[in-house]
N, C-alpha and C positions, 0 to 999 in steps of 0.2 A: 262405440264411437271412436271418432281418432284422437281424445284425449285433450284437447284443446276447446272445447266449451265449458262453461262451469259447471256442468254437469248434474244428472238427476237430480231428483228433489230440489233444485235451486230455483224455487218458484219468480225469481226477481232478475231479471239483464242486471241489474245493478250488485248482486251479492247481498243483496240484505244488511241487516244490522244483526251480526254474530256475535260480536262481544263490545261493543259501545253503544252505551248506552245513550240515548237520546239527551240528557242532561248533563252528561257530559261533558259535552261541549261548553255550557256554560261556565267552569271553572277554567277554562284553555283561553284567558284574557291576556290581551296587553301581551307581552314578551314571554309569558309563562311557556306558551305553547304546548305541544303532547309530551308531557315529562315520560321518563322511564328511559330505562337501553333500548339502544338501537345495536346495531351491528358493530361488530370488533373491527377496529380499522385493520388487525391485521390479516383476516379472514379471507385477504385474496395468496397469502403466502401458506400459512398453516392452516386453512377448513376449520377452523374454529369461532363461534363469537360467541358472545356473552351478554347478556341483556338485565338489568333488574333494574326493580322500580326506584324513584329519586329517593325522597327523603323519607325515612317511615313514616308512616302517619300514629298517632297516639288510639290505643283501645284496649281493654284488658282481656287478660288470659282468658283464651279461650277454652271452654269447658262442654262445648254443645256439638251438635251433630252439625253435617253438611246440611240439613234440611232447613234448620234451627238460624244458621247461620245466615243462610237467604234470604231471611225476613230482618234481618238485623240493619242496623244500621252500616251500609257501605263501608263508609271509612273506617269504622273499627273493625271492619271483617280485613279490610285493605291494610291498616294498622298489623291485624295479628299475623296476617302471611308472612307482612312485609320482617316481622321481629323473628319470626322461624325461618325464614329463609338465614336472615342474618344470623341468627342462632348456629345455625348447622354449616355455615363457609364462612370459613374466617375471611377477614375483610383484606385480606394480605392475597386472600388467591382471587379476587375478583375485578373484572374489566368492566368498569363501566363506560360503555360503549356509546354513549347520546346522552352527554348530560350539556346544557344549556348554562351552566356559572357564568359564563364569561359575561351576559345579558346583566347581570346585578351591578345599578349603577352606582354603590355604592363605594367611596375612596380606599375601601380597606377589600375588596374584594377581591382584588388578585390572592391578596397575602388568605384570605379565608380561603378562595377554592386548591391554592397549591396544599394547604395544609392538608384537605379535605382529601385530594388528590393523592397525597403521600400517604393515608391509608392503605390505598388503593394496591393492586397491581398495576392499574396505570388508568387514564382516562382519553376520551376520544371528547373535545371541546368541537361539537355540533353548530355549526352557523346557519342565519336562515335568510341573509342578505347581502349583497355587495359591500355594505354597510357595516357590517361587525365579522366579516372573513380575517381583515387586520387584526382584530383584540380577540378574537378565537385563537390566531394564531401566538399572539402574545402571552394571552394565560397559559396556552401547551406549554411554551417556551420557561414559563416562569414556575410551572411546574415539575416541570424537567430540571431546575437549578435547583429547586426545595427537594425534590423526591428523588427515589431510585425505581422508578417502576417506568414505563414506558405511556407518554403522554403524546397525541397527537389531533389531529383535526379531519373535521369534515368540512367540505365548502360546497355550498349551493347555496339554489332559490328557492324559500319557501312558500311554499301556494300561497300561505296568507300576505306577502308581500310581495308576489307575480306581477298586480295592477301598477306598481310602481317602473317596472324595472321590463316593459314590452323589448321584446331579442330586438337589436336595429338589423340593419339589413347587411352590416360588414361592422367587424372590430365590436367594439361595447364590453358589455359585462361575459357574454360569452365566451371573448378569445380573453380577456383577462383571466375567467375560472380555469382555461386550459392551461395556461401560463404559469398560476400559482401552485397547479396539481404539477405540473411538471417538474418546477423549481422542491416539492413536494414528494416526493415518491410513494412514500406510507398515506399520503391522504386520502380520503373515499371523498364521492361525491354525497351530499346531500346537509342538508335534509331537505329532500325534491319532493313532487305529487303532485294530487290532483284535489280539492276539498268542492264542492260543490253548495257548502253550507257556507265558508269563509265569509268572515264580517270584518274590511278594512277596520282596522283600530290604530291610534294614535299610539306610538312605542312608548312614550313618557307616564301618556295618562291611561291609558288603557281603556280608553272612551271609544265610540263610532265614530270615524269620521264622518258620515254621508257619503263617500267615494263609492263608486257604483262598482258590483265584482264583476271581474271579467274573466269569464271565466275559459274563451278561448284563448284569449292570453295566456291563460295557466296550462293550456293543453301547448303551444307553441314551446313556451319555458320548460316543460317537462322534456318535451323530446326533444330538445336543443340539449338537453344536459344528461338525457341518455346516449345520446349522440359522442359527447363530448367522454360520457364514462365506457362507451361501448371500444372507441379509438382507442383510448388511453389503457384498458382493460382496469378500471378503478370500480371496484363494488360500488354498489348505490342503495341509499336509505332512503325510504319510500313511505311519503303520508298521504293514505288513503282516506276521503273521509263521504260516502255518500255515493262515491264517481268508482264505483269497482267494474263495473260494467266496460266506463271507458277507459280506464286503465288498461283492463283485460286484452281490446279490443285492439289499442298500445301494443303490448307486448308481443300478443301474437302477428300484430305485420311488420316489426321487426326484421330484417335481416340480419345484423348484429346485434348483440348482446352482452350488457358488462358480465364481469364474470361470477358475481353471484348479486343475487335482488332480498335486502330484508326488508319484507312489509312492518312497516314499525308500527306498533302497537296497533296487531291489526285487529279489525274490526268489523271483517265480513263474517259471511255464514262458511260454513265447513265445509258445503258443498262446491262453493266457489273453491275454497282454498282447495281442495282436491283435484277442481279442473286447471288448477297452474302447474300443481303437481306433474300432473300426468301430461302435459303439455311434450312432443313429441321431441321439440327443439330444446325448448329453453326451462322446461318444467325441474331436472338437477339444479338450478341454480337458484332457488327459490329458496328462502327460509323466511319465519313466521316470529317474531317477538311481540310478547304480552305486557304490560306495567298495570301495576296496579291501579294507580290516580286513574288510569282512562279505564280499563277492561273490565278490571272487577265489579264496578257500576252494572253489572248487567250478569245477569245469572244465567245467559246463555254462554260465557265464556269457558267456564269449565267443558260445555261439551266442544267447543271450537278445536280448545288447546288439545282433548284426548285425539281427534281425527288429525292433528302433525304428524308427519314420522317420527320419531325418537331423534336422527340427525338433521331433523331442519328448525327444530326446536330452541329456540331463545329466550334466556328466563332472566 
């Protein structure tokens, strides 16, 4: 074929559920959203990014097989990767690329994530609303004063608060995101998508609203903000959750393209991921990040992550 369908074996338009797990979603409440890395803000200059999961989770030394492990309990499987990855890179060489601090509304919160941040090599402070793109950008800023590593932001609209924030028809929240990526130049766009599952919740309480999803509004929102990263050439982090089919469907009619796309913590099947790949246009520009909170839930993810290339890989 010509590389741009999701390709054999993909028995689903939609890409299946390749490494998220169905229950998953139940822990992605209130302001938590899909923790782990997302893409390196600086990844549209040097070809690089860096992805790992948030905070470790707690579990003891592991001692058993891949087999053994599968039947175990998630989180301490999640827990012991999480403690060998950190094991094996110092935390001095690592970009965490979509980490969410700025959301914690607590008064000492700035001073906890710059601290946290000054481990780091640097941090990319993720926004997911018109609404917290200012204090994203204030925690970089105040991380940048505490640390020496390189601190920056991503600005977009997250699916799960799409139904809020409908493109108007001139000016709005879209010519502002152009405005503040400009005023910006390291910034990426996102954290954009499409969720198909997304349950309006209350940012305080992390309750249901009753707000009903809409879910072509979120298909509207998305390509207004690939539009806007395709112009500007600013990479785009991408949450897919359920809608791979009409993502896919997205990309390929296209005629611009930001210049590179990370599926954040993705969650399709392998076969999908392959037909982006090999996509005739825009399939180079593709890379694939994993987190533990969301992917490891599902023990199809190991075989997900072996069909990446080796350089579209984000850990």
């Amino acid at each position: 074929g010509d590389g741009e369908s999701p390709g054999d074996g993909d028995d689903s338009r939609d890409g299946g559920d390749g490494g998220r797990d169905d229950g998953a979603d139940e822990i992605l409440s209130g302001v938590s959203f899909a923790t782990g890395a997302a893409f390196a803000a600086t990844a549209s200059l040097d070809d690089e990014a860096t992805e790992l999961s948030e905070t470790p989770l707690t579990g003891e030394a592991s001692t058993t097989s891949d087999d053994a492990q599968n039947d175990r309990n998630p989180r301490t499987v999640c827990g012991e990767l999480s403690r060998e990855l950190s094991n094996a890179v110092p935390m001095k060489d690592i970009f965490d690329a979509h980490c969410h601090w700025h959301l914690d509304r607590r008064p000492d919160a700035g001073d906890n994530s710059a601290r946290l941040a000054g481990a780091l090599a640097g941090a990319a402070f993720t926004s997911t609303c018109p609404d917290d793109w200012s204090v994203a950008e204030r925690f970089a800023e105040h991380s940048s004063n505490e640390g020496d590593g390189y601190y920056c932001v991503a600005l977009g609209l997250h699916p799960w608060w799409a139904h809020r924030f409908p493109p108007p028809a001139d000016g709005g929240w879209p010519a502002e995101l152009r405005e503040r990526l400009l005023f910006s130049p390291r910034a990426v766009v996102g954290e954009i998508g499409l969720d198909r599952v997304a349950v309006p919740l209350d940012e305080v309480t992390g309750e249901r609203t009753g707000e009903p999803v809409d879910y072509a509004n979120q298909l509207k929102c998305f390509n207004a903000q690939m539009d806007i990263a395709s112009e500007l050439r600013r990479p785009a982090v991408v949450h897919c959750v359920k809608a791979y089919g009409d993502a896919g469907d997205a990309f390929r009619a296209r005629s611009t393209f930001p210049p590179k796309i990370l599926m954040h913590s993705y969650g399709g099947t392998a076969a999908f991921l392959e037909g982006l790949v090999r996509m005739k246009k825009w399939g180079p520009r593709f890379y694939f990040g994993f987190s533990s909170v969301v992917n490891l839930r599902s023990p199809k993810t190991r075989d997900v992550i072996r069909s990446v290339p080796a350089d579209r890989l984000v850990i």
